[in-house]
C-alpha positions as CSV (number, residue, x, y, z in Angstrom):
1,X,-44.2,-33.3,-54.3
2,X,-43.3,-29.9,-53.8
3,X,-40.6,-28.4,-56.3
4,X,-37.3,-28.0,-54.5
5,X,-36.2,-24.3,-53.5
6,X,-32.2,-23.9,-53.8
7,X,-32.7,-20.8,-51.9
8,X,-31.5,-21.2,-48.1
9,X,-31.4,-18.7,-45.5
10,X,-29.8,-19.5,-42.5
11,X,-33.1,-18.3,-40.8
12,X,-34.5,-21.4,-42.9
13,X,-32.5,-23.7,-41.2
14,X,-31.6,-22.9,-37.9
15,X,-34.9,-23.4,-36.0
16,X,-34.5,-22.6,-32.5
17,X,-30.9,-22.0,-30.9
18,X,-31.2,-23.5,-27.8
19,X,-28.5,-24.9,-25.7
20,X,-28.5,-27.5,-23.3
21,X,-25.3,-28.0,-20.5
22,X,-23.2,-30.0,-19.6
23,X,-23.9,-33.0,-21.6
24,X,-23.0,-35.6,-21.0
25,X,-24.7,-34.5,-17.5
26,X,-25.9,-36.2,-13.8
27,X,-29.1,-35.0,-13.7
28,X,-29.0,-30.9,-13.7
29,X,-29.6,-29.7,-16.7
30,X,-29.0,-25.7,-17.9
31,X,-30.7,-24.0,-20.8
32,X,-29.7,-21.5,-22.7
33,X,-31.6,-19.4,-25.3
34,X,-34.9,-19.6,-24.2
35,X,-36.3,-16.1,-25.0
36,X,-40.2,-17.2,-24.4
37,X,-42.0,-20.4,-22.8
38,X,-40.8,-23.6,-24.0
39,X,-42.3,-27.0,-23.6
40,X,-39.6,-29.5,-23.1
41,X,-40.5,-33.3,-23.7
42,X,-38.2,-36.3,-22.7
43,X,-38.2,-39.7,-24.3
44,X,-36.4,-42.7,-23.9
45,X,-34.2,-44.1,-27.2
46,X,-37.2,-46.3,-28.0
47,X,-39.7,-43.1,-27.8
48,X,-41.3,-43.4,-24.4
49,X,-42.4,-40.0,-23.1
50,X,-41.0,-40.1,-19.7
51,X,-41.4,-36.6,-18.4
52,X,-42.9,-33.1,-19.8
53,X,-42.5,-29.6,-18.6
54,X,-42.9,-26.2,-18.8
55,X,-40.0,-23.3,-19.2
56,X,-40.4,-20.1,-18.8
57,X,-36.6,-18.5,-19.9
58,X,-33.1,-19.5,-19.4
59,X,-33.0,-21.8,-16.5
60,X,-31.9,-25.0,-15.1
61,X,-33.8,-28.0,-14.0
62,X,-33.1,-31.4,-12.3
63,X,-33.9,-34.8,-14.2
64,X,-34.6,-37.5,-12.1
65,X,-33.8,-39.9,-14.6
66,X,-31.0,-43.6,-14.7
67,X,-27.7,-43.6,-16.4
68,X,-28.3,-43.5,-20.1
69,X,-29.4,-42.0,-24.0
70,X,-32.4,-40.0,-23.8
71,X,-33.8,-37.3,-26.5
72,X,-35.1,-34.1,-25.2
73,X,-37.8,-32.6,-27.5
74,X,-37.8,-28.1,-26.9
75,X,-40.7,-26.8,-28.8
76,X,-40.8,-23.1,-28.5
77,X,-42.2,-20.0,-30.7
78,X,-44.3,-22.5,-33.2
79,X,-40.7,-24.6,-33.6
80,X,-39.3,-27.3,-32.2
81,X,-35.9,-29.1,-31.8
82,X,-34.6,-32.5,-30.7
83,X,-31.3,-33.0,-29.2
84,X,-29.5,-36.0,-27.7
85,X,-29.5,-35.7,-23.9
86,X,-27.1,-38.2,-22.0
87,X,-27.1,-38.8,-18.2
88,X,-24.0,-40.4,-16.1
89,X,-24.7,-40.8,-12.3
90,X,-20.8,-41.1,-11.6
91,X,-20.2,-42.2,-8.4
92,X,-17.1,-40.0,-6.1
């Protein structure tokens, strides 16, 4: 294998610094620090795609997806990130 490289820069490690709110959330979704397009991919915990889109900036969208653990997939500017998305239709 490659030989390993002590030196890190944070640039190195932090990818992509995008933000998604509220989580846990009921659908509606806001993202933050999207400076260019982004393609945003959903999957289910045992790696279903169940829905792909498009983003073009800072926005919100609605998911129309059941109570539960999902991973949202942000690929933007050649990277891409995965964070833990969790949706909780509470009823009022």
């Amino acid at each position: 294998g490659d030989p390993w490289n002590p030196n890190l820069n944070v640039d190195e490690v932090n990818d992509l610094a995008v933000k998604i709110f509220p989580n846990p959330s009921n659908g509606r979704i806001n993202f933050l620090g999207i400076h260019n397009n982004a393609i945003v991919d959903i999957f289910s915990t045992d790696g279903r795609k169940l829905s792909s889109f498009n983003l073009e900036g800072d926005r919100s969208i609605d998911l129309n997806l059941k109570s539960g653990l999902y991973v949202m997939q942000i690929s933007s500017e050649g990277k891409t990130i995965s964070k833990k998305l969790i949706i909780n239709w509470m009823k009022t």
